[in-house]
C-alpha atoms as an extended CHARMM CRD file, in Angstrom:
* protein
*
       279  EXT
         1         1  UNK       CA            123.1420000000      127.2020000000      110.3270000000  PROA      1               0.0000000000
         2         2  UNK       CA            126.1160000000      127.2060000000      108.0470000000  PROA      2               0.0000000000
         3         3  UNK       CA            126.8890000000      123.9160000000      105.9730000000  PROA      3               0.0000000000
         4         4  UNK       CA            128.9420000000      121.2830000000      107.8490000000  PROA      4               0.0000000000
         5         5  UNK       CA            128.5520000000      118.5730000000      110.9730000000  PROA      5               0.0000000000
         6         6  UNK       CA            126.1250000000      119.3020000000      113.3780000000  PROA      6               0.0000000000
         7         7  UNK       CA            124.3670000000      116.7470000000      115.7470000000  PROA      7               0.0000000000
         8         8  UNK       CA            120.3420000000      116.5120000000      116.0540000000  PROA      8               0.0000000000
         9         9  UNK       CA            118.0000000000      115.9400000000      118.1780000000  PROA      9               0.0000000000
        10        10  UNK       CA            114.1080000000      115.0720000000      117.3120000000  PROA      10              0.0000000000
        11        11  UNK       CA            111.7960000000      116.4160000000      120.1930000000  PROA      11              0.0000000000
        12        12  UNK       CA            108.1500000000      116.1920000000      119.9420000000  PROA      12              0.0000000000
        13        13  UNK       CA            105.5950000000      117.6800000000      122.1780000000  PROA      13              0.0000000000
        14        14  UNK       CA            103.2120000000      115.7760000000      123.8500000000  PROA      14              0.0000000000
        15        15  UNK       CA            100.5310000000      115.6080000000      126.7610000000  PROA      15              0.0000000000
        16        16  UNK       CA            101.7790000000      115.7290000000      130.0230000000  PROA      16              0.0000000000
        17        17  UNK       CA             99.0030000000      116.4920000000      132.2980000000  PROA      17              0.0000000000
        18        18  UNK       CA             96.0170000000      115.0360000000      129.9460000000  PROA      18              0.0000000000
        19        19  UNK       CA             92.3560000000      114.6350000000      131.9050000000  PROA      19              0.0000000000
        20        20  UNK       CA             90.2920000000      112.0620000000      130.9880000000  PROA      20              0.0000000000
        21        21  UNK       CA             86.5360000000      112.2950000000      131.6470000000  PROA      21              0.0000000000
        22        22  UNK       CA             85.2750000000      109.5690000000      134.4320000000  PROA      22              0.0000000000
        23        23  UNK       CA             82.0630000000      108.9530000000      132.4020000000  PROA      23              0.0000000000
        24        24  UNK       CA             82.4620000000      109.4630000000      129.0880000000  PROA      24              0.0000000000
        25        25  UNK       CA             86.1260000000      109.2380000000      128.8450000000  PROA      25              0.0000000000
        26        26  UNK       CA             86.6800000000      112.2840000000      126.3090000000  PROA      26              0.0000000000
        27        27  UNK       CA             90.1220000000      113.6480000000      126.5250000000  PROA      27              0.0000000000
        28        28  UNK       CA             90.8030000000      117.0530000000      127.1640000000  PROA      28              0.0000000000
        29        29  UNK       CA             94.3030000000      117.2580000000      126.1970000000  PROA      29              0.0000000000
        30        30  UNK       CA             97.1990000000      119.7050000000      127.9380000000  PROA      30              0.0000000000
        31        31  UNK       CA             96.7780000000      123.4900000000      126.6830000000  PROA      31              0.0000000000
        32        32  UNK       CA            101.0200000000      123.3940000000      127.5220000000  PROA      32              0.0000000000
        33        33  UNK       CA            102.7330000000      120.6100000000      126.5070000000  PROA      33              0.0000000000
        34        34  UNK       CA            106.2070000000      119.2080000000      126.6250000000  PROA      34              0.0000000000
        35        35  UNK       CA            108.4800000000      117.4700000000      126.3240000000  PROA      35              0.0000000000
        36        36  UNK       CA            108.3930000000      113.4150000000      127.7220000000  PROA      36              0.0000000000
        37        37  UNK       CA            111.2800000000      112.0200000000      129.9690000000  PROA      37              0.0000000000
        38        38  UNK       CA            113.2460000000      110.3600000000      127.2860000000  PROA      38              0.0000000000
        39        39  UNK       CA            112.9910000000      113.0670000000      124.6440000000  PROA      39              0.0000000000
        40        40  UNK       CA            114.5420000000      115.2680000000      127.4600000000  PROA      40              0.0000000000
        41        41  UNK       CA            117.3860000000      113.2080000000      128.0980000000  PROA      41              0.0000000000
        42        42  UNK       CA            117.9600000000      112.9710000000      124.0440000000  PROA      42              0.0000000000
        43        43  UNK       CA            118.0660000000      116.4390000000      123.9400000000  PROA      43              0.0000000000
        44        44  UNK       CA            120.7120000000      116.6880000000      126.7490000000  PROA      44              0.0000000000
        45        45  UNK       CA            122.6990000000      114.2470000000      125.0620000000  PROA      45              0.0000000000
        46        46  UNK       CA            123.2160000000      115.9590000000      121.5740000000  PROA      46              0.0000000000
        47        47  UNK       CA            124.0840000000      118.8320000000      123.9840000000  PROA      47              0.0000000000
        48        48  UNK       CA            126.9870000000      117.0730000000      125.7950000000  PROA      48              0.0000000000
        49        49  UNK       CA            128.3740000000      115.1640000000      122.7180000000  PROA      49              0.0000000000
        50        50  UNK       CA            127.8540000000      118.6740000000      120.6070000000  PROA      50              0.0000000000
        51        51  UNK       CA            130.1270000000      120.4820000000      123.3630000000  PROA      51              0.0000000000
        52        52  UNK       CA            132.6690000000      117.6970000000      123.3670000000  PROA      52              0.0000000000
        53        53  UNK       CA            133.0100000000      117.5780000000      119.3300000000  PROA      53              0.0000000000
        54        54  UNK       CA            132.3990000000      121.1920000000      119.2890000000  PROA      54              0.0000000000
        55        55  UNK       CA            129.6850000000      121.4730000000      116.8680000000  PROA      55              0.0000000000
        56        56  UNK       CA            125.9780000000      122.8840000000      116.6780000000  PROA      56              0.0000000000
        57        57  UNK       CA            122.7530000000      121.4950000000      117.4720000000  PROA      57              0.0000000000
        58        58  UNK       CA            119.7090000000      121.2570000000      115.4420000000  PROA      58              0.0000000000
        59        59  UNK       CA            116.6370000000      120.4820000000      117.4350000000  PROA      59              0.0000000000
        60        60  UNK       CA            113.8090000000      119.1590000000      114.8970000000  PROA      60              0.0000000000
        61        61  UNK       CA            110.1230000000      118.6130000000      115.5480000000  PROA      61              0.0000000000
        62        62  UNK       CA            107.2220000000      117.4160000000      113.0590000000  PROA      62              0.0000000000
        63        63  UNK       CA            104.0800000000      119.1620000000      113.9640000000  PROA      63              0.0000000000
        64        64  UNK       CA            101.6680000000      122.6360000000      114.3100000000  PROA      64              0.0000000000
        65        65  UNK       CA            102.3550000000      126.0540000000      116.1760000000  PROA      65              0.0000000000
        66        66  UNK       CA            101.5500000000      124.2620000000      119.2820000000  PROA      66              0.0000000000
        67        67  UNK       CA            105.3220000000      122.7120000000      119.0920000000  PROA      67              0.0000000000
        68        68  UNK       CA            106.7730000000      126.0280000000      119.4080000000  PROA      68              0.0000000000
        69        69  UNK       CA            106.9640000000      125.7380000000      123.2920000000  PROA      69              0.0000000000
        70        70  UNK       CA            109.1410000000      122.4840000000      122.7950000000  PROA      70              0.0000000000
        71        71  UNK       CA            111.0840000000      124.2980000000      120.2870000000  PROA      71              0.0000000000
        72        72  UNK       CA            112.1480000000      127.0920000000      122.5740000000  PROA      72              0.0000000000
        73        73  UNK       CA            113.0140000000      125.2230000000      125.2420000000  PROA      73              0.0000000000
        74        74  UNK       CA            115.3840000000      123.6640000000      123.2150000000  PROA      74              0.0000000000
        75        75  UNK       CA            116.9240000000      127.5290000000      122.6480000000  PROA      75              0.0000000000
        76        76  UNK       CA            117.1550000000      127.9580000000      126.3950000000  PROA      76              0.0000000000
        77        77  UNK       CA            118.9790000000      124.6100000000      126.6990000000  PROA      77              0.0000000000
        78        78  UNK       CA            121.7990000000      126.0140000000      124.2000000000  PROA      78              0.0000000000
        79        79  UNK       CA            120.6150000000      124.5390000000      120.9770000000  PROA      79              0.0000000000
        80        80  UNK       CA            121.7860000000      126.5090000000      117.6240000000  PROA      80              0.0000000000
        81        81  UNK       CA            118.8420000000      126.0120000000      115.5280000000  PROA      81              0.0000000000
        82        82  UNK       CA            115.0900000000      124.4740000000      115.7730000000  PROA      82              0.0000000000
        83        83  UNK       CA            113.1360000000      123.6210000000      112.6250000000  PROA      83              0.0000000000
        84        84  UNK       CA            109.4610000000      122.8310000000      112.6230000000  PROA      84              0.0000000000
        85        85  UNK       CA            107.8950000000      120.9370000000      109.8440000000  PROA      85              0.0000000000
        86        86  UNK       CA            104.5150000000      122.0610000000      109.7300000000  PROA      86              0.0000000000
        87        87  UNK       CA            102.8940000000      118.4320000000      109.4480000000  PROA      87              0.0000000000
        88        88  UNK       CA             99.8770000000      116.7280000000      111.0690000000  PROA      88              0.0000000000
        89        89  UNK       CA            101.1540000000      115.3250000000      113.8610000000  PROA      89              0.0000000000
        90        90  UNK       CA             98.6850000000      112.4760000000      113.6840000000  PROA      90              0.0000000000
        91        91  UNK       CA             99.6790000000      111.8370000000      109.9670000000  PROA      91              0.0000000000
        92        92  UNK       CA            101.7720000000      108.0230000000      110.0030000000  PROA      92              0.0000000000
        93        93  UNK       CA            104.7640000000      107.6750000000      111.3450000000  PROA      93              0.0000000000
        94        94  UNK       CA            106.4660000000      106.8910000000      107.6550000000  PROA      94              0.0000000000
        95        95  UNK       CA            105.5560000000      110.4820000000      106.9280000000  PROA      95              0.0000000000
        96        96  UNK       CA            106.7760000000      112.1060000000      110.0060000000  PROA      96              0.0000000000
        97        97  UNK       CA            109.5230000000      110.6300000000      109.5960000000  PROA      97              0.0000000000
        98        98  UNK       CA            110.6230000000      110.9750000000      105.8690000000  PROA      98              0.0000000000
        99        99  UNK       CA            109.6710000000      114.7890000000      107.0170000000  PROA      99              0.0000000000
       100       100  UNK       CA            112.0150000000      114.4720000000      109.9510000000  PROA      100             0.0000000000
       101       101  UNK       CA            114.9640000000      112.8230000000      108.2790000000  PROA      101             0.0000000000
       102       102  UNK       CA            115.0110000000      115.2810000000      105.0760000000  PROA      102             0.0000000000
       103       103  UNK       CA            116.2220000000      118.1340000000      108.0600000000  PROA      103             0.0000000000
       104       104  UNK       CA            118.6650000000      115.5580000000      109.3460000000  PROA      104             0.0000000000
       105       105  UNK       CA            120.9550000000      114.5390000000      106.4670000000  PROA      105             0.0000000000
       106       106  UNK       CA            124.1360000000      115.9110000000      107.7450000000  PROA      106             0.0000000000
       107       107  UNK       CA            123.6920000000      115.0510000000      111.0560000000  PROA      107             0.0000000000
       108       108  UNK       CA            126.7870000000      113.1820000000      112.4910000000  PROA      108             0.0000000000
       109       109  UNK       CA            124.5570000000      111.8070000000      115.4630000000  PROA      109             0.0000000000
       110       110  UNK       CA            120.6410000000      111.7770000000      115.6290000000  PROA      110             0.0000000000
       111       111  UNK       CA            119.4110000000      111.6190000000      119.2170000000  PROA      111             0.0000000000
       112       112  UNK       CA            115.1640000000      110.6320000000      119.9060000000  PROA      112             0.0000000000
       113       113  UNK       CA            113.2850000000      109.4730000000      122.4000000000  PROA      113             0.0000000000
       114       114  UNK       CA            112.8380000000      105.5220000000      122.4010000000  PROA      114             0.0000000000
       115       115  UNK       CA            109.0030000000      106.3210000000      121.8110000000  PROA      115             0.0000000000
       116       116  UNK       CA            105.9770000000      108.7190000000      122.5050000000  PROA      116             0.0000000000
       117       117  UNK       CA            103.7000000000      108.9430000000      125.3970000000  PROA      117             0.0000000000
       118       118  UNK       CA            101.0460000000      109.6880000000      123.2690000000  PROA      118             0.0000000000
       119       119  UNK       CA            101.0110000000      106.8990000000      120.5650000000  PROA      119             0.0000000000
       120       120  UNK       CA            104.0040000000      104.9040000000      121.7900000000  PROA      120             0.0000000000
       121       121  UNK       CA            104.8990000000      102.7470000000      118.5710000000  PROA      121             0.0000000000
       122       122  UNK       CA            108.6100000000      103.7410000000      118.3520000000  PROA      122             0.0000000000
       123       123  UNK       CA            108.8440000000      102.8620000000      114.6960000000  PROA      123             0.0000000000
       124       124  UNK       CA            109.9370000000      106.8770000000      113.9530000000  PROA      124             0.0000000000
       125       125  UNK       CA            113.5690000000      105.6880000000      114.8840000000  PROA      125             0.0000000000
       126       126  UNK       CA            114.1880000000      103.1470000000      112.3480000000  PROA      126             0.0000000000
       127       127  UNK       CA            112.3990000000      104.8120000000      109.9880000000  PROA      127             0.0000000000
       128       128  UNK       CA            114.5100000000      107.6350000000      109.6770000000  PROA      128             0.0000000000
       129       129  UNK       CA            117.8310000000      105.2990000000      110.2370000000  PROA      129             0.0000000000
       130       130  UNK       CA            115.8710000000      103.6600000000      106.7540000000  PROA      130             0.0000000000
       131       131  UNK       CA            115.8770000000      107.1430000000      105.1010000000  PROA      131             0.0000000000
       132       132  UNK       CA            119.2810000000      107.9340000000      105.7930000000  PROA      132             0.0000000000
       133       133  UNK       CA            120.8910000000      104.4100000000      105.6600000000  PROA      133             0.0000000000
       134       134  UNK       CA            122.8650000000      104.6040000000      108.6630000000  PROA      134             0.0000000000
       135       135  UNK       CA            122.7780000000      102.4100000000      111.9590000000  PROA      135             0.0000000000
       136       136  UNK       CA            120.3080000000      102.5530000000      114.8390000000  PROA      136             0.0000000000
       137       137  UNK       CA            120.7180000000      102.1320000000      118.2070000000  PROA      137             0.0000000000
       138       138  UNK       CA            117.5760000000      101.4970000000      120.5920000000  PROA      138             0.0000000000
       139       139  UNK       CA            117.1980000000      101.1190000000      123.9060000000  PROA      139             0.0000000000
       140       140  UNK       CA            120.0140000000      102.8540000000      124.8300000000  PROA      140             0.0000000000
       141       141  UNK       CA            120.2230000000      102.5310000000      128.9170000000  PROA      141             0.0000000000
       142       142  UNK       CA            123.8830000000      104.6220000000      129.0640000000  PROA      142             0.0000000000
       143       143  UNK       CA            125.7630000000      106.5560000000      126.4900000000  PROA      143             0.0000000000
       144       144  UNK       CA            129.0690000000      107.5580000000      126.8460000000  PROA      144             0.0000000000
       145       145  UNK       CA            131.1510000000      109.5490000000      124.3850000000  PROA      145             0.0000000000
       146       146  UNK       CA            134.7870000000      107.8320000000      124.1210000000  PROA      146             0.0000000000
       147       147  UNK       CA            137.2840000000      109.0600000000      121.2500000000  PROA      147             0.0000000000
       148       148  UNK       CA            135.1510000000      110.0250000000      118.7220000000  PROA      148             0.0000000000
       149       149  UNK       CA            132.5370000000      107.2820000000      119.0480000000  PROA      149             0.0000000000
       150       150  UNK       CA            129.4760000000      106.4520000000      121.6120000000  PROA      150             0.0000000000
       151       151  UNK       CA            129.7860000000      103.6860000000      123.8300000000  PROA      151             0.0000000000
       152       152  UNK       CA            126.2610000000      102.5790000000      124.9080000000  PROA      152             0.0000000000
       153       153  UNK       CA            124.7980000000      100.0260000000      126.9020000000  PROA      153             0.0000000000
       154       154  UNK       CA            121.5230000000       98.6230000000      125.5080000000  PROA      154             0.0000000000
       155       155  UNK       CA            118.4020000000       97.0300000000      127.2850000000  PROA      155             0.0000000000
       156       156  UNK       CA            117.4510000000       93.4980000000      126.2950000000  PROA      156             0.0000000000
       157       157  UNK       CA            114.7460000000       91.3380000000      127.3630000000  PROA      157             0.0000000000
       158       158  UNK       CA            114.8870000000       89.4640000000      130.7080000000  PROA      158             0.0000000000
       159       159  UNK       CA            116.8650000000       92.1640000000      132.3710000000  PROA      159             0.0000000000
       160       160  UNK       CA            120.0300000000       91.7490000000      130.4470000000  PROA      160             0.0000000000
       161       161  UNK       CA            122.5690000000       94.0740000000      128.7320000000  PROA      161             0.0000000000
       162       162  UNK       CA            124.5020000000       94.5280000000      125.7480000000  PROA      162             0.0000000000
       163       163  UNK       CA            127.3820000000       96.6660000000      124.9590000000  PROA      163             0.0000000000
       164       164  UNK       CA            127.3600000000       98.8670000000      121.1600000000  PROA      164             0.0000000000
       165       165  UNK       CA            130.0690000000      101.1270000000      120.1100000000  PROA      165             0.0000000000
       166       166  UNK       CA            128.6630000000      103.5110000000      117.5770000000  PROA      166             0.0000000000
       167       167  UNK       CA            130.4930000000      105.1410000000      114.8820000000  PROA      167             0.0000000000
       168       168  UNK       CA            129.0130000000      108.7550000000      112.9580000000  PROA      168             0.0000000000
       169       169  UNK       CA            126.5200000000      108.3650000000      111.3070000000  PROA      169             0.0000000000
       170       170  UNK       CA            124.0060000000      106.6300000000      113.4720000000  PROA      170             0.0000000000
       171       171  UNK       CA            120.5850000000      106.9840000000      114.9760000000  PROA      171             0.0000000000
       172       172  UNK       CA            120.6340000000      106.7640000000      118.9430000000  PROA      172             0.0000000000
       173       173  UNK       CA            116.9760000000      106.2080000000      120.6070000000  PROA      173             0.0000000000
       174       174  UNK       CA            117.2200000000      106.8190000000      124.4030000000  PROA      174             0.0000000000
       175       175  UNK       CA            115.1880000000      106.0020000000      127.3990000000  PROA      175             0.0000000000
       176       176  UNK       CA            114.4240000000      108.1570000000      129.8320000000  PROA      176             0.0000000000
       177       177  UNK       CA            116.6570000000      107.1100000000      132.7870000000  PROA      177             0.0000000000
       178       178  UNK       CA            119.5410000000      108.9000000000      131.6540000000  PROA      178             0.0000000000
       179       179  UNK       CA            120.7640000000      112.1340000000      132.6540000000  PROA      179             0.0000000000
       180       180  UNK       CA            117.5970000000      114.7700000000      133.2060000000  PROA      180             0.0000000000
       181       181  UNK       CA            117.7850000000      117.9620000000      130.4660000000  PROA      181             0.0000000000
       182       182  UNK       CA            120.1560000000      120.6650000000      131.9900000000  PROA      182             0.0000000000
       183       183  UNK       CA            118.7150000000      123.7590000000      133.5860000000  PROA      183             0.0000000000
       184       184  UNK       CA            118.6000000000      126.9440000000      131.8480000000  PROA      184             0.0000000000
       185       185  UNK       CA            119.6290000000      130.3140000000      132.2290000000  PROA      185             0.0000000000
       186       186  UNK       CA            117.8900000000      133.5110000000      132.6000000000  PROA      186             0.0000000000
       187       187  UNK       CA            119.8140000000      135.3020000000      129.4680000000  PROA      187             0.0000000000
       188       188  UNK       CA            118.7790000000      132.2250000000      127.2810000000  PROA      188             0.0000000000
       189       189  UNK       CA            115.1820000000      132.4850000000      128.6280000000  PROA      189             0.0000000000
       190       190  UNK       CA            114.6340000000      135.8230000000      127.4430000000  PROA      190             0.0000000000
       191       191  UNK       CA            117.2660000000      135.0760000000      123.9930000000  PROA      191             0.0000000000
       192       192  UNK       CA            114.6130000000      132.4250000000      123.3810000000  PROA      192             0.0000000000
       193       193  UNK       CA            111.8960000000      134.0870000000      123.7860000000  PROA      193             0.0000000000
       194       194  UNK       CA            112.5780000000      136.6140000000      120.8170000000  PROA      194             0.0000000000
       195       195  UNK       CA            113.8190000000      133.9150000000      118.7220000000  PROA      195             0.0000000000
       196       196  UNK       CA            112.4470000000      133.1020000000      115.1820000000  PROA      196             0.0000000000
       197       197  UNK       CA            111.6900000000      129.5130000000      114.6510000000  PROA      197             0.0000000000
       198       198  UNK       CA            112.1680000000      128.0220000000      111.2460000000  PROA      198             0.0000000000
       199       199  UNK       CA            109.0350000000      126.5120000000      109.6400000000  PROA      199             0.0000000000
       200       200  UNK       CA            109.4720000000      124.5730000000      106.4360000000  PROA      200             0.0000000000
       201       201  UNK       CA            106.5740000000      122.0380000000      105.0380000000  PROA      201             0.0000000000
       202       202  UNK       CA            106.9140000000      118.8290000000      103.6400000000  PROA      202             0.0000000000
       203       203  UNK       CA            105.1370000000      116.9240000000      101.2560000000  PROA      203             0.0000000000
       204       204  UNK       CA            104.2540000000      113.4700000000      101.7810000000  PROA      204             0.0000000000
       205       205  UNK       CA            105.4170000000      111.3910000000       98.0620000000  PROA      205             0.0000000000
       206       206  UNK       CA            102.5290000000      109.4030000000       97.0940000000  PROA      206             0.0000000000
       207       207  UNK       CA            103.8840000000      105.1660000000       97.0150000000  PROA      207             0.0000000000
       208       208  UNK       CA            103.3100000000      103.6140000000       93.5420000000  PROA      208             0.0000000000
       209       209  UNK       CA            101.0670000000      101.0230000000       93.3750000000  PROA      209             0.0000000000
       210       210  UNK       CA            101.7180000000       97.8010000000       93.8670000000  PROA      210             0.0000000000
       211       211  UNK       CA            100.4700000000       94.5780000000       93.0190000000  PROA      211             0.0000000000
       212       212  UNK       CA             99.9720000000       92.0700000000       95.6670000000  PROA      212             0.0000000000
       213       213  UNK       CA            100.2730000000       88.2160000000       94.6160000000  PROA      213             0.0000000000
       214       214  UNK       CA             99.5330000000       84.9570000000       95.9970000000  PROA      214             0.0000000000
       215       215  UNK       CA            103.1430000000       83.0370000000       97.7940000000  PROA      215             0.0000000000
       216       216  UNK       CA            103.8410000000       80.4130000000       95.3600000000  PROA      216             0.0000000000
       217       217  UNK       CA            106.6310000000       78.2950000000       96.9640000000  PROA      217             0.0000000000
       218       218  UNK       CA            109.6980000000       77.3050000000       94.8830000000  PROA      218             0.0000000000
       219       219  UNK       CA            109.0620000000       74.4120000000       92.3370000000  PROA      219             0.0000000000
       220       220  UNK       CA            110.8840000000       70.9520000000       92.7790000000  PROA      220             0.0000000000
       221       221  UNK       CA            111.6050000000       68.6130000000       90.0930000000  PROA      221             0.0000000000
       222       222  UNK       CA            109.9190000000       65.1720000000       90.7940000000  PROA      222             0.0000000000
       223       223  UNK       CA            110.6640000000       61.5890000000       88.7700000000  PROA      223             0.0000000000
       224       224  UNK       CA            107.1060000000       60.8690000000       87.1740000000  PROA      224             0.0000000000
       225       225  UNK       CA            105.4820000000       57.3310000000       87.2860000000  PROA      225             0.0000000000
       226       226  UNK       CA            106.8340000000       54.9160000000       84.7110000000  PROA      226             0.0000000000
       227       227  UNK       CA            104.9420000000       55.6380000000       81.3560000000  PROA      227             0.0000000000
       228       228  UNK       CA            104.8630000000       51.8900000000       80.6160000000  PROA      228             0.0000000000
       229       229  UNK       CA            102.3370000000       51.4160000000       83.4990000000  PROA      229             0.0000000000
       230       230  UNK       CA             98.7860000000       51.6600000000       83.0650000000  PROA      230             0.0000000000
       231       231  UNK       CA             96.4220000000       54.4250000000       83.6010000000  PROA      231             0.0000000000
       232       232  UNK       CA             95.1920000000       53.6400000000       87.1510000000  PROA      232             0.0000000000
       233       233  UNK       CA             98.8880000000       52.5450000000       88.6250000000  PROA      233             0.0000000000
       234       234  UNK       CA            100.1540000000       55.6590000000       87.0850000000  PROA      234             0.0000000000
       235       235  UNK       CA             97.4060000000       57.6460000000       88.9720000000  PROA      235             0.0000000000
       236       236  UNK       CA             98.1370000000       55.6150000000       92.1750000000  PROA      236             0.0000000000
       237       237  UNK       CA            101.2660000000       56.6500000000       91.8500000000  PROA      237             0.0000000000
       238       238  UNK       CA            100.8290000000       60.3520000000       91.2000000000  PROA      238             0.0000000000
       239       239  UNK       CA             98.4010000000       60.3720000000       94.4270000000  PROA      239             0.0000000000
       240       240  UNK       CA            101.0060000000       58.9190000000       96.7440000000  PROA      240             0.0000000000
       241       241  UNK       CA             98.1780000000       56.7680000000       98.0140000000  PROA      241             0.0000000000
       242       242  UNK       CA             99.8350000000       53.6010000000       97.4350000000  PROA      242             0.0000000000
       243       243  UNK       CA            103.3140000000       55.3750000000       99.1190000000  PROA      243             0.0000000000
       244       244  UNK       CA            104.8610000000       54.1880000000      102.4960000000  PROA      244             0.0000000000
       245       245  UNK       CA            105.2130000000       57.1240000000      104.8530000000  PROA      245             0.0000000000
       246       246  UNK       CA            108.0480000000       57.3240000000      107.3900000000  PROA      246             0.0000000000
       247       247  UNK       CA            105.8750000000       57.8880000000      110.5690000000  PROA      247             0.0000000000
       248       248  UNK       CA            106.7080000000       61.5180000000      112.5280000000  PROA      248             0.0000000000
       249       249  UNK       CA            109.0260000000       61.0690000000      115.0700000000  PROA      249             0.0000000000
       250       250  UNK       CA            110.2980000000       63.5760000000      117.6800000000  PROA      250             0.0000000000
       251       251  UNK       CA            114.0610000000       64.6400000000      118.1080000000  PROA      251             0.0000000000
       252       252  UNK       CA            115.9130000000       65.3660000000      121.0910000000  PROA      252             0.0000000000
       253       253  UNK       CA            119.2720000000       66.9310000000      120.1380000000  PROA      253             0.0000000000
       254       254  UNK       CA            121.8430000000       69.7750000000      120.4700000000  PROA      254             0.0000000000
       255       255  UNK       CA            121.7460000000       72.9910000000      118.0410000000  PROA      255             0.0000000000
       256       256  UNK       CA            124.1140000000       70.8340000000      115.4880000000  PROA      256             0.0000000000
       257       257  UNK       CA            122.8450000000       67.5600000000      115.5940000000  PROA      257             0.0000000000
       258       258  UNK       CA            119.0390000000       69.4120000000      115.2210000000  PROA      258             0.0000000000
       259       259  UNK       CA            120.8960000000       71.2800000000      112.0440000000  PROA      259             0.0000000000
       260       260  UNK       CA            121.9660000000       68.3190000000      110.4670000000  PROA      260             0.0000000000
       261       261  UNK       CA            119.0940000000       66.0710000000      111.3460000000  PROA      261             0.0000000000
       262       262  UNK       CA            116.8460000000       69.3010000000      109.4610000000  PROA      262             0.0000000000
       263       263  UNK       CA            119.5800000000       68.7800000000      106.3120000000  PROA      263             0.0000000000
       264       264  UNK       CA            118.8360000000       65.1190000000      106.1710000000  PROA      264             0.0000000000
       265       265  UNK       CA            115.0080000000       65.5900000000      106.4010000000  PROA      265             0.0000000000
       266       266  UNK       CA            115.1090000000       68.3000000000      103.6900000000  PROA      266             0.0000000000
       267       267  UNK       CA            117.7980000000       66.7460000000      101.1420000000  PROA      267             0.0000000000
       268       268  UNK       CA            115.7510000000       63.5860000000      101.3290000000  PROA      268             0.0000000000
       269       269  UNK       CA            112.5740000000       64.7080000000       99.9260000000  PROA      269             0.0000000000
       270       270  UNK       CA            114.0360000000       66.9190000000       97.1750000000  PROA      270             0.0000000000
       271       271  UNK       CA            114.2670000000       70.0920000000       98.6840000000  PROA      271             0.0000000000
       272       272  UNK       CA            117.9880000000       70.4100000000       98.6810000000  PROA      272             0.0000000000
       273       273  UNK       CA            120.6540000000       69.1020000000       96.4300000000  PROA      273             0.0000000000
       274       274  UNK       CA            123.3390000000       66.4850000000       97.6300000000  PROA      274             0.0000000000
       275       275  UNK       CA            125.7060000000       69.1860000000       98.0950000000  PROA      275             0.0000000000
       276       276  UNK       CA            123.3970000000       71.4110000000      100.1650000000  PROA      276             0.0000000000
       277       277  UNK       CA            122.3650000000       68.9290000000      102.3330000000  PROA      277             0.0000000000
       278       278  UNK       CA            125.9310000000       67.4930000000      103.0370000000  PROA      278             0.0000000000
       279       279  UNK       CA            124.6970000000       63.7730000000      101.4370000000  PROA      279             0.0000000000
């Protein structure tokens, strides 16, 4: 593919028709493959908003020869170019996707599935909007394309919605009730089928060391006991055991009157300064 904007889409084959053993439970996974619901409709929508901007598609997997079927469906659906990055696909998902998101640079819009049937984390989506430093969108229930941006309606808990315009560059997860993959046709079956498939490896950068150290919460300045006193009342008085407590009490109030009442609490014991806690 010749330098310039192109919009992606990150497929990964999994197993659609596993069979699990009644007694032992051993797996025999699916000689064929495919592609899930939701990385179907991804595909389909880096096709649609590819037509309308009039640019190429990349289709990128992570994985073995095995992918290759995934890859070349992608062909018959009227992608430009598939790269597979010959990784394990059971390597972590900070792998896969620092292997995905080094093919994806460029890439005005990224399209995914929200997760995989297989190990269903969905963390591959933010990881490569980490690597490339551009926006994510998950969830995405609806995406529309509307003057050079994507309107999308996002799931939220308790059945309700939310409303995101995204702007180029951005990550876009999808679920898989939008629009089903488009059907192909016979010339790009058989164009597919004598396409070559780009392979490239990757290797996974080893993280430095780190050191790992015990939370030490931020110091506060305290008055100490009067150095006239003697030993014991000084001690009683470093032990608080002699100190009159303010007994816990419970407060019923609105999201400002909580705020303030947490200022108070906080600016009283030495925690904030008079000016922080509005004193």
């Amino acid at each position: 593919m010749a330098p310039g904007p192109f919009i992606a889409a990150l497929l990964k084959r999994v197993d659609l028709r596993p069979e699990a053993d009644p007694l032992t439970g051993v797996i025999t996974h699916d000689p064929h493959g495919g592609l899930s619901a939701s990385d179907q409709c991804a595909l389909e929508l880096a096709l649609r908003v590819a037509e309308t901007e009039h640019v190429p598609v990349r289709a990128v997997t992570a994985g073995g020869p095995e992918s290759d079927g995934i890859l070349r469906l992608a062909l018959e659906s009227g992608v430009s170019e598939v790269v597979r990055v010959d990784v394990d696909p059971e390597a972590p998902s900070a792998d896969i996707a620092a292997a995905l998101a080094a093919q994806v640079q460029q890439a005005r819009f990224i399209f995914c599935g929200d997760y995989s049937l297989d190990r269903g984390t969905g963390s591959i989506p933010a990881f490569i909007a980490g690597h490339l430093r551009c926006a994510q969108v998950l969830g995405s229930a609806s995406v529309h394309w509307v003057d050079g941006s994507l309107h999308i309606e996002r799931r939220l808990d308790r059945g309700r919605r939310e409303n995101v315009v995204a702007t180029a560059p951005a990550v876009v997860s999808v679920d898989g009730g939008l629009p089903p993959l488009r059907r192909s046709s016979l010339p790009s079956v058989l164009r597919s089928a004598r396409a070559d498939i780009a392979v490239t490896t990757h290797q996974p950068v080893e993280p430095e060391p780190g050191r790992t150290l015990s939370y030490r919460p931020r110091p506060r300045v305290l008055n100490g006991p009067d150095p006239h006193l003697p030993p014991r009342e000084r001690l009683l008085t470093l032990s608080g055991a002699l100190t009159v407590f303010d007994p816990p009490r419970v407060v019923v109030a609105s999201p400002e009157e909580a705020a303030d009442e947490l200022l108070s609490f906080l600016g009283a014991r030495g925690y904030l300064a008079s000016s922080e806690s509005g004193t």
